[in-house]
PASEBA-1860 file (N, C-alpha, C; in nm, 3 decimals):
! residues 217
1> XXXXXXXX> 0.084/-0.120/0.000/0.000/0.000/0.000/0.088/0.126/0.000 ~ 0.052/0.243/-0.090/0.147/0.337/-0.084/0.051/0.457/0.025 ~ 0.151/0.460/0.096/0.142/0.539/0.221/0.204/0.688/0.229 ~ 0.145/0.752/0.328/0.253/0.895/0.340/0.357/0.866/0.370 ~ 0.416/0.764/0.411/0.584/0.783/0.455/0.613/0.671/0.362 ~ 0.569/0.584/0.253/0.652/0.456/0.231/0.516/0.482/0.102 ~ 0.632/0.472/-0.007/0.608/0.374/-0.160/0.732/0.259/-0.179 ~ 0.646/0.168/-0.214/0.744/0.049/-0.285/0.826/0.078/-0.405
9> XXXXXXXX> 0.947/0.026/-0.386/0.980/0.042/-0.545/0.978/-0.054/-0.671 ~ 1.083/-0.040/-0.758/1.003/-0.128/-0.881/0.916/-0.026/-0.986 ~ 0.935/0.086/-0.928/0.820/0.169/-1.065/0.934/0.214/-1.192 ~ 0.910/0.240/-1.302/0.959/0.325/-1.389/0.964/0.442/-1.357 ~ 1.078/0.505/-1.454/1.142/0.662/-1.428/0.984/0.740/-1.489 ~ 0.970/0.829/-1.474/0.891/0.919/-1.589/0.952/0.942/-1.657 ~ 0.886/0.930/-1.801/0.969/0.999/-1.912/0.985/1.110/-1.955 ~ 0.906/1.181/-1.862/0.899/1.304/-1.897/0.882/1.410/-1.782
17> XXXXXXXX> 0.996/1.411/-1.676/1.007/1.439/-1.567/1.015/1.574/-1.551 ~ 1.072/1.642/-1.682/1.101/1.754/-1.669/1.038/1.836/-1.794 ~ 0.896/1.807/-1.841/0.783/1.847/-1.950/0.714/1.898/-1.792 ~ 0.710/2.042/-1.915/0.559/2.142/-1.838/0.464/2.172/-1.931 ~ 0.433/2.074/-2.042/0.332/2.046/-2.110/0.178/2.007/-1.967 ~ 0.098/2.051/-2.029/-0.014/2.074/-1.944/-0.062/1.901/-1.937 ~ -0.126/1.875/-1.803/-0.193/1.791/-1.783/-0.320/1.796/-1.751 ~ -0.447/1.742/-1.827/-0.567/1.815/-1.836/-0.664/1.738/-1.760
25> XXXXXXXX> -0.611/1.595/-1.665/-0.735/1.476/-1.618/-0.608/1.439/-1.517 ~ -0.692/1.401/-1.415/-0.656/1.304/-1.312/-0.768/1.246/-1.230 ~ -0.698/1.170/-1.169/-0.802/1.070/-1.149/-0.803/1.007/-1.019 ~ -0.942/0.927/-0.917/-0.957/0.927/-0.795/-0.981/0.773/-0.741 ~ -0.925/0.707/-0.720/-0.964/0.603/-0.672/-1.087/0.569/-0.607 ~ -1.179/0.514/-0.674/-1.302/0.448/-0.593/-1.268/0.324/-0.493 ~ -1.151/0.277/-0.486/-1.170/0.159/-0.398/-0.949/0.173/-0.403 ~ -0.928/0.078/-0.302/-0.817/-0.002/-0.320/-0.782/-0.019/-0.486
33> XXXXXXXX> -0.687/0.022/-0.521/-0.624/0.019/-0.710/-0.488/-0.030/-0.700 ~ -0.464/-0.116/-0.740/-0.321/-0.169/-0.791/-0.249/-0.110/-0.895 ~ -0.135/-0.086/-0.840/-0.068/0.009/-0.953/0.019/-0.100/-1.014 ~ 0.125/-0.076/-1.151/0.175/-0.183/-1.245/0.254/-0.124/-1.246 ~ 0.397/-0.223/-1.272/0.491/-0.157/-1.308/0.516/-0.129/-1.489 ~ 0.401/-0.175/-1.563/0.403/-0.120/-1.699/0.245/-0.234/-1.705 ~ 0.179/-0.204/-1.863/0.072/-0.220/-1.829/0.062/-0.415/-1.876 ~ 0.001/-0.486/-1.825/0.004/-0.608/-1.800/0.123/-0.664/-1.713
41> XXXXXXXX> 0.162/-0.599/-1.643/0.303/-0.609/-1.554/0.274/-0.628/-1.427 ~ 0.337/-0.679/-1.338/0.350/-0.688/-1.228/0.297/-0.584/-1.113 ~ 0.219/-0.588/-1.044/0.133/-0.552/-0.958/0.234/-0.492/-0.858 ~ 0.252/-0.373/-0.793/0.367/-0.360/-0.697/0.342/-0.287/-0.595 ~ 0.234/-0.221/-0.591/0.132/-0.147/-0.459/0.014/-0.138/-0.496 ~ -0.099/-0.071/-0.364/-0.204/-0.063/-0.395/-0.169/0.162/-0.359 ~ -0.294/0.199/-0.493/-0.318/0.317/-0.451/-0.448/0.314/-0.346 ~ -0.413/0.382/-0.219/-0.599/0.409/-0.180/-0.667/0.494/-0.194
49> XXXXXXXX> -0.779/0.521/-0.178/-0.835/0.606/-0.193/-0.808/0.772/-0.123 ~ -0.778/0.737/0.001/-0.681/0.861/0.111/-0.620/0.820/0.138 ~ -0.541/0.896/0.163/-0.423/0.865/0.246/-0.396/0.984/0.380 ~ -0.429/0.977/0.461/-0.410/1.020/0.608/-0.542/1.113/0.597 ~ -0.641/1.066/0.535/-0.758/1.130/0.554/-0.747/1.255/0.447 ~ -0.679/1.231/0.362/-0.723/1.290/0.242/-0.701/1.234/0.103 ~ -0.803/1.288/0.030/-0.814/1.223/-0.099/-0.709/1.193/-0.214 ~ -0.694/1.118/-0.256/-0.573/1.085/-0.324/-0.639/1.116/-0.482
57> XXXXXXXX> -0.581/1.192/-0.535/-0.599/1.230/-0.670/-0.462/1.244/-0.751 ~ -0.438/1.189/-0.839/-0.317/1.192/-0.911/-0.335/1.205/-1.065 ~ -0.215/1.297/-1.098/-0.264/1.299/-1.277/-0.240/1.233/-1.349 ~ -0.290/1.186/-1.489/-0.295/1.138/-1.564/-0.197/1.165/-1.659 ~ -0.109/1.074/-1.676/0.029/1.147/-1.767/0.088/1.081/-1.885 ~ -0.018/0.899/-1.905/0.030/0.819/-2.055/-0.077/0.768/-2.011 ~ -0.090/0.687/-2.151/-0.244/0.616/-2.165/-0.157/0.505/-2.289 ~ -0.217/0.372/-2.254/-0.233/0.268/-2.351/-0.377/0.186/-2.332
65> XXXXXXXX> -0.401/0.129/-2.450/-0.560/0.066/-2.457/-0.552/-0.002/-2.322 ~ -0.659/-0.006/-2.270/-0.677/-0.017/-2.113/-0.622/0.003/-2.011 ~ -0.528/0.122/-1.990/-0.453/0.128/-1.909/-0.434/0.312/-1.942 ~ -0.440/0.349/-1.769/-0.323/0.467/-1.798/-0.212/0.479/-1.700 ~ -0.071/0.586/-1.733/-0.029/0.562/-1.617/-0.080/0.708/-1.531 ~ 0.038/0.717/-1.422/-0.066/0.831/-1.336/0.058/0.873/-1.234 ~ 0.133/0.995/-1.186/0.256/1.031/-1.118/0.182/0.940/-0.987 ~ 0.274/0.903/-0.912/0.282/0.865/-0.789/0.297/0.912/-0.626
73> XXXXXXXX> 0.244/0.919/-0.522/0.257/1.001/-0.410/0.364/0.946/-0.338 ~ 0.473/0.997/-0.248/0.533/0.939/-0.180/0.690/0.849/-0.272 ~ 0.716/0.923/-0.377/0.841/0.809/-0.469/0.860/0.931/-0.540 ~ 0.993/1.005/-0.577/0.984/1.105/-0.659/1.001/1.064/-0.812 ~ 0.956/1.124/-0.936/0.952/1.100/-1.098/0.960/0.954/-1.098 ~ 0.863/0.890/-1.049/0.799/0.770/-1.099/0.627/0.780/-1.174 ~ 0.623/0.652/-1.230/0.503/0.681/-1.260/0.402/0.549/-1.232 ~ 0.338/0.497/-1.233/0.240/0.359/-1.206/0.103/0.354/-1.330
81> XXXXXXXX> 0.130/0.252/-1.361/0.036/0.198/-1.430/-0.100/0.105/-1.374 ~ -0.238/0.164/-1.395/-0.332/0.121/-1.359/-0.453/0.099/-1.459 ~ -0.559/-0.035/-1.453/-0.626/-0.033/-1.575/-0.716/0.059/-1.572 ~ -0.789/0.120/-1.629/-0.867/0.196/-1.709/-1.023/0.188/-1.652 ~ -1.022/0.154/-1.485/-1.147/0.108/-1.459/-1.109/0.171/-1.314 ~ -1.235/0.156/-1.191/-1.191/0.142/-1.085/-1.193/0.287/-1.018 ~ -1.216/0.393/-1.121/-1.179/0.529/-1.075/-1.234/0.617/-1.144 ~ -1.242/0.725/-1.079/-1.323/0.810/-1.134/-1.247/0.962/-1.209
89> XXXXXXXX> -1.254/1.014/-1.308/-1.189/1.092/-1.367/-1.254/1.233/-1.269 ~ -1.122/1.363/-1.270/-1.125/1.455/-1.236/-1.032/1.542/-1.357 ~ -1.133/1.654/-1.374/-1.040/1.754/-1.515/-0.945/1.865/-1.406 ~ -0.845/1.889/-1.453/-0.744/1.935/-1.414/-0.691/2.089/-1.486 ~ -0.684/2.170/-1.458/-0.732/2.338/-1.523/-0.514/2.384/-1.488 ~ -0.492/2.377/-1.368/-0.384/2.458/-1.346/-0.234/2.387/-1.327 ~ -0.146/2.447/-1.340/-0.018/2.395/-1.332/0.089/2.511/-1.268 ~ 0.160/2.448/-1.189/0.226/2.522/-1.099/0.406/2.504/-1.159
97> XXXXXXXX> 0.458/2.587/-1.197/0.604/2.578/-1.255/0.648/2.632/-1.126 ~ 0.773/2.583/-1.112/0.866/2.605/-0.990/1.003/2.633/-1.037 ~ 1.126/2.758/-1.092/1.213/2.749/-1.124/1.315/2.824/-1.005 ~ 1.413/2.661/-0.978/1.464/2.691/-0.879/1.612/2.809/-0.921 ~ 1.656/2.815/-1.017/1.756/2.902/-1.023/1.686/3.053/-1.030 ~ 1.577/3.118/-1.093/1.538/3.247/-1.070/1.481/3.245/-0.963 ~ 1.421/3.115/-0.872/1.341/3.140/-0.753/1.221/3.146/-0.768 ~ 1.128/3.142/-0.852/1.022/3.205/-0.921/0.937/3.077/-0.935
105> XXXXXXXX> 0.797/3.083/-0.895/0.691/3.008/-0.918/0.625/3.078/-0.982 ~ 0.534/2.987/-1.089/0.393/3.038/-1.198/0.339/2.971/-1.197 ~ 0.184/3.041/-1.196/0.081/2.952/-1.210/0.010/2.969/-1.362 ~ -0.024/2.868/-1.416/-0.076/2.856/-1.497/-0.226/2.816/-1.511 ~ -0.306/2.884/-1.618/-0.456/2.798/-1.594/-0.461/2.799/-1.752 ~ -0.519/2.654/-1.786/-0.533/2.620/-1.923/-0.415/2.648/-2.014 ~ -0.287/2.630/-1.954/-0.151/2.705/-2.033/-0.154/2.836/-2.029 ~ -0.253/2.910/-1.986/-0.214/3.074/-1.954/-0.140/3.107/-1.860
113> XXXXXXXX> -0.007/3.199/-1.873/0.051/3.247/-1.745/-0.057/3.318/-1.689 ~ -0.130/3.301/-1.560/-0.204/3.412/-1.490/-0.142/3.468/-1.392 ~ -0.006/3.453/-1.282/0.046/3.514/-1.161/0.204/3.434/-1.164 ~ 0.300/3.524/-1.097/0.414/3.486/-1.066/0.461/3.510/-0.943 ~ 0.561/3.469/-0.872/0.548/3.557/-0.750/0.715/3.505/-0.714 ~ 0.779/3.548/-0.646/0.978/3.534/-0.621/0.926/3.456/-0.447 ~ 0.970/3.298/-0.486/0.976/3.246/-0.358/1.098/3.186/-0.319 ~ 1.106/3.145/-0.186/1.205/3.110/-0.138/1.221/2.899/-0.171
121> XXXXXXXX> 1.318/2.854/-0.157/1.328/2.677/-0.204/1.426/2.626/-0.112 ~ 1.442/2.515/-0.149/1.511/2.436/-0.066/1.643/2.456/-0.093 ~ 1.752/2.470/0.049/1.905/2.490/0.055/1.974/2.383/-0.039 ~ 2.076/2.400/-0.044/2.205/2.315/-0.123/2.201/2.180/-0.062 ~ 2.188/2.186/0.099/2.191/2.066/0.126/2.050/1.989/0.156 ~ 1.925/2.025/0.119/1.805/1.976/0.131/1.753/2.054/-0.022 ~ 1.743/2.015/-0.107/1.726/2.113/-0.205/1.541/2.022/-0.254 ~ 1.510/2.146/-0.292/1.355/2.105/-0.364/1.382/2.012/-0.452
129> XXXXXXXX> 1.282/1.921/-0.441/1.335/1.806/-0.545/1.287/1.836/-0.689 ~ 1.382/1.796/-0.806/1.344/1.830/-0.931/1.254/1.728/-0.980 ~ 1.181/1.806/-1.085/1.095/1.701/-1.203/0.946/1.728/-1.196 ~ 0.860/1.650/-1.202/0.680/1.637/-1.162/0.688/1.589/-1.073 ~ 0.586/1.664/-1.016/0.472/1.628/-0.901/0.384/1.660/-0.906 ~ 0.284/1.639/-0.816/0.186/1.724/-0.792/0.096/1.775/-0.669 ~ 0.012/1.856/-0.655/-0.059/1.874/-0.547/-0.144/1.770/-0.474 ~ -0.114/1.707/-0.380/-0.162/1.593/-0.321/-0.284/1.669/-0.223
137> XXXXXXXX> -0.257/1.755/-0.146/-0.387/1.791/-0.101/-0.392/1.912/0.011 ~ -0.397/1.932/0.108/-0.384/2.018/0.203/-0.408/2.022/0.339 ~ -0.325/2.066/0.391/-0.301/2.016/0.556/-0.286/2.195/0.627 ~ -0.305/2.144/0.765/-0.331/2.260/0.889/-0.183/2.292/0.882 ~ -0.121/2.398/0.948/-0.001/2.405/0.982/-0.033/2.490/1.139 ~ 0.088/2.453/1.207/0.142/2.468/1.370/0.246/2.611/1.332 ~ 0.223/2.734/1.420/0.318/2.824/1.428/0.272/2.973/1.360 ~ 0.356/3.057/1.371/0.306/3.175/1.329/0.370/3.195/1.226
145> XXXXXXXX> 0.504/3.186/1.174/0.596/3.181/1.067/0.499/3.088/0.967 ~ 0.386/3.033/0.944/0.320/3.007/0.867/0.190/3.079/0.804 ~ 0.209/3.204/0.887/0.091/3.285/0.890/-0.040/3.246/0.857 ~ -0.078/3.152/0.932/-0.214/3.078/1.011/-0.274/3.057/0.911 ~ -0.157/3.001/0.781/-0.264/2.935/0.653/-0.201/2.782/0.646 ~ -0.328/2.722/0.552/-0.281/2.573/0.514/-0.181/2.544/0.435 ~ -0.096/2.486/0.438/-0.022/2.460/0.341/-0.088/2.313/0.198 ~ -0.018/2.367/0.076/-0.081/2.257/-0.004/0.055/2.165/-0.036
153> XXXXXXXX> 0.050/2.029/0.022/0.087/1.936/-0.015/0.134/1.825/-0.078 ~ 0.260/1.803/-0.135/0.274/1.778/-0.238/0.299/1.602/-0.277 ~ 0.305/1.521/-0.379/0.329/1.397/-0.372/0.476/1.370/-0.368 ~ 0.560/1.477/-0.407/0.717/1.426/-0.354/0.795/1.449/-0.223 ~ 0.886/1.379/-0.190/0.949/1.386/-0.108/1.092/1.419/-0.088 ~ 1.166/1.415/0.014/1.286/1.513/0.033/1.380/1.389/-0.055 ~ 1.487/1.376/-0.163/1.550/1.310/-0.194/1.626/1.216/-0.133 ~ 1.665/1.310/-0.038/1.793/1.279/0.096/1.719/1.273/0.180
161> XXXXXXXX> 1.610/1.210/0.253/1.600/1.223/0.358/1.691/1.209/0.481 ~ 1.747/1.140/0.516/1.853/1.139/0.555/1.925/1.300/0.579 ~ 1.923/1.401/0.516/1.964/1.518/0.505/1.895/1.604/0.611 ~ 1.753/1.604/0.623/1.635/1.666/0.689/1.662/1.660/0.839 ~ 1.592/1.767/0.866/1.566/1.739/1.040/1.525/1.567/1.082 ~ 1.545/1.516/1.161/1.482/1.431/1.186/1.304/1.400/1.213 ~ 1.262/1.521/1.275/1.095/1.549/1.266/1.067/1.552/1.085 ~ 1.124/1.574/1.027/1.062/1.627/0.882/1.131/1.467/0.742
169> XXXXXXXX> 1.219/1.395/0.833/1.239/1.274/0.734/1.108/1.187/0.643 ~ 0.995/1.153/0.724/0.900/1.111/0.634/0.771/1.222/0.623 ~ 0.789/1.347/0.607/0.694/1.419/0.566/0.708/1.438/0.410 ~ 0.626/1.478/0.354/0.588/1.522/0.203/0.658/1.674/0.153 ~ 0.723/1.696/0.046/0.739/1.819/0.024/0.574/1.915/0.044 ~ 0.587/2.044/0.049/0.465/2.120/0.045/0.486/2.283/-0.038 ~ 0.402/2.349/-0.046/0.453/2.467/-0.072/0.344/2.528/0.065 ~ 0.359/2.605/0.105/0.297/2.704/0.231/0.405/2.812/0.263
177> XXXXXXXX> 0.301/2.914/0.339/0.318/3.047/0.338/0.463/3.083/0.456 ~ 0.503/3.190/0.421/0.603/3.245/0.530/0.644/3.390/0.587 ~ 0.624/3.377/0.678/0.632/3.540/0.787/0.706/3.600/0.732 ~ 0.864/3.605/0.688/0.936/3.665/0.681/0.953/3.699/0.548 ~ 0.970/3.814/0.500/0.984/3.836/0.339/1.152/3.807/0.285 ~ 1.229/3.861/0.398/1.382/3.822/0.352/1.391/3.682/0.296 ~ 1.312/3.622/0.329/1.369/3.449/0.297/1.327/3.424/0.103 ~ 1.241/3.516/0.063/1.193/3.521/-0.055/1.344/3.516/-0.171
185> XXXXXXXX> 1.372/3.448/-0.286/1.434/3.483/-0.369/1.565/3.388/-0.315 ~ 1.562/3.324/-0.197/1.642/3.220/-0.169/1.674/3.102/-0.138 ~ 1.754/3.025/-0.127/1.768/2.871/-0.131/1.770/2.855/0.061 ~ 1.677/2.854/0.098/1.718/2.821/0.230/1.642/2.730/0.321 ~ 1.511/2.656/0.272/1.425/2.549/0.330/1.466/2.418/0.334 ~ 1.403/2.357/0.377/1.412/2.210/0.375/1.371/2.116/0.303 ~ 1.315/2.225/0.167/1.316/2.175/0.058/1.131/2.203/0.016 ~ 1.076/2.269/0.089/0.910/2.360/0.083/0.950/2.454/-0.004
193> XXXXXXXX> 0.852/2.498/-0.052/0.769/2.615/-0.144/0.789/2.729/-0.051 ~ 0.834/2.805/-0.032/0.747/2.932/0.083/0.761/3.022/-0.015 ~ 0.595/3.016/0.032/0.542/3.159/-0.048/0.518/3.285/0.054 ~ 0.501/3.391/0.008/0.376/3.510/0.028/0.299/3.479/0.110 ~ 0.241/3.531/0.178/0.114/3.489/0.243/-0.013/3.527/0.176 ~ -0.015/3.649/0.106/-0.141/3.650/0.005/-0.131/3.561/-0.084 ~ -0.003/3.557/-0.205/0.018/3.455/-0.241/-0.007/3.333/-0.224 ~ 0.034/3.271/-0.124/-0.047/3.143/-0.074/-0.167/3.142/-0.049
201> XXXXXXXX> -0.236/3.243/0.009/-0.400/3.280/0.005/-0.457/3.193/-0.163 ~ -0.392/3.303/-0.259/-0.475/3.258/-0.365/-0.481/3.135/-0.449 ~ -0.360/3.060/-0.394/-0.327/2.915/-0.442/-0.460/2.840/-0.379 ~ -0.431/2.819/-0.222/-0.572/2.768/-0.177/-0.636/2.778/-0.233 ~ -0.677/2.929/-0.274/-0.824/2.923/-0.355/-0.855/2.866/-0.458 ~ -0.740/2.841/-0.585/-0.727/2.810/-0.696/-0.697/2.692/-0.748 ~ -0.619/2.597/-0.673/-0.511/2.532/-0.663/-0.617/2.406/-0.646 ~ -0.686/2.293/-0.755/-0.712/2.175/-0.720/-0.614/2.045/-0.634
209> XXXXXXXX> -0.647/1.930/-0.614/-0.578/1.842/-0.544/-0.589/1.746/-0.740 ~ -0.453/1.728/-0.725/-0.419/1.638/-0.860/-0.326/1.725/-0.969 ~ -0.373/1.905/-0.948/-0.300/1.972/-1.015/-0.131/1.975/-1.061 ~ -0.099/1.926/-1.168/0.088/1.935/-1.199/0.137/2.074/-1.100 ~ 0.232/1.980/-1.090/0.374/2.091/-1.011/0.480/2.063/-1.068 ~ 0.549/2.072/-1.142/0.683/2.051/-1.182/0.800/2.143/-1.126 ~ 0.904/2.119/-1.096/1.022/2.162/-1.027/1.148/2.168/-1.151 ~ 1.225/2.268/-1.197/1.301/2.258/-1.288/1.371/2.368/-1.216
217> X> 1.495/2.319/-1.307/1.640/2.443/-1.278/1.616/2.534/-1.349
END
C-alpha cells in the first residue's frame, strides 16, 4: 500500500520528468487500485483512496488501450500503471512551474501564465526536489511563521531524507506560506515552497488536489 511515509519500489522513471506540457485529467480512486509496473506487468502497490484522511488524486500522464499511467505520491519522478477502470476521472485546469535558479513560481490555468510571484526553495543541502509532481492535497499548519494558513501538499518527497531534520524525514514536500519576506528569492528550506502569504492565500483558492507541479532548474 502506498502510504505517506513509504512507496514500494520497482516503478519506472517518468519519461517526462522535466515536460511542463499541461496535464488536463486526473483521477480518484473508488476503492483499493493496484498500480503496475508497466501495463500487464507486475502488480507492486495498492493506490488508496486517502491517504491520512485525504483524498488521493493523481494525474494522468500516458495512456495505452486499457490502461493509464498516473505520477505517484510518496516516490519522486515515478510513474504507475493502472487499468482503465476502478476510478473516477477529475479535469485538471492549473499547473504550478517552480524554477529553482530564478526562484520564481507560476501559475498557470489552461496554459495561460495568470500570476508569478519570487519564492524562497530548498538549501544546497536539502534542495527542492526536481521534475513532476503534484498537489496531493492540504493540511493545517502549527506556528506563526506560517501565517495561520494551510499549506498545499505535495506527492514528492525530500530526496535525501537522511539530510532533513529528523521530525521532517518522512513528511511530504509542500509549498505554504512564510512570515518573513527576507527568505523570498532564496535557497534556504528544507526543501518547501514558501510563499507570500497573500500569495499562498490565492493558491488555496485556486489550486485543485491532482494539479501538476513541476520543479526545474
Amino acid at each position: 500500500m502506498i502510504k505517506y511515509r513509504y512507496a514500494p519500489g520497482g516503478f519506472p522513471a517518468d519519461p517526462d520528468s522535466t515536460s511542463a506540457a499541461p496535464v488536463t485529467e486526473a483521477l480518484h480512486p473508488s476503492r483499493r487500485l493496484a498500480v503496475y509496473d508497466k501495463p500487464g506487468g507486475t502488480a507492486r502497490a495498492y493506490l488508496p483512496p486517502h491517504i491520512r484522511g485525504v483524498p488521493v488524486i493523481v494525474p494522468i500522464v500516458g495512456r495505452q488501450p486499457g490502461w493509464v499511467a498516473v505520477l505517484l505520491p510518496s516516490v519522486n519522478r515515478r510513474i504507475g500503471w493502472v487499468p482503465a477502470r476502478g476510478w473516477t476521472s477529475r479535469p485538471l485546469r492549473d499547473q504550478l512551474v517552480v524554477r529553482r535558479g530564478t526562484h520564481e513560481l507560476v501559475w498557470l490555468r489552461d496554459g495561460v501564465r495568470q500570476k508569478a510571484w519570487t519564492v524562497a526553495i530548498g538549501s544546497k543541502r536539502t534542495p527542492t526536489p526536481l521534475g513532476r509532481t503534484f498537489v496531493l492535497g492540504r493540511t493545517g499548519t502549527h506556528g506563526s511563521v506560517y501565517a495561520g494558513l494551510d499549506a498545499l501538499v505535495l506527492g514528492a518527497v525530500p530526496d535525501d531524507r537522511e539530510s532533513v531534520a529528523p521530525g521532517l524525514r518522512d513528511a511530504h514536500t509542500g509549498i505554504h506560506a512564510w512570515h518573513r519576506a527576507s527568505a523570498f528569492g532564496r535557497s534556504v528550506s528544507n526543501g518547501c515552497v514558501r510563499m507570500p502569504p497573500a500569495a499562498q492565500s490565492e493558491l488555496l483558492r485556486e489550486i485543485a488536489p491532482g494539479s501538476l507541479v513541476v520543479v526545474l532548474d
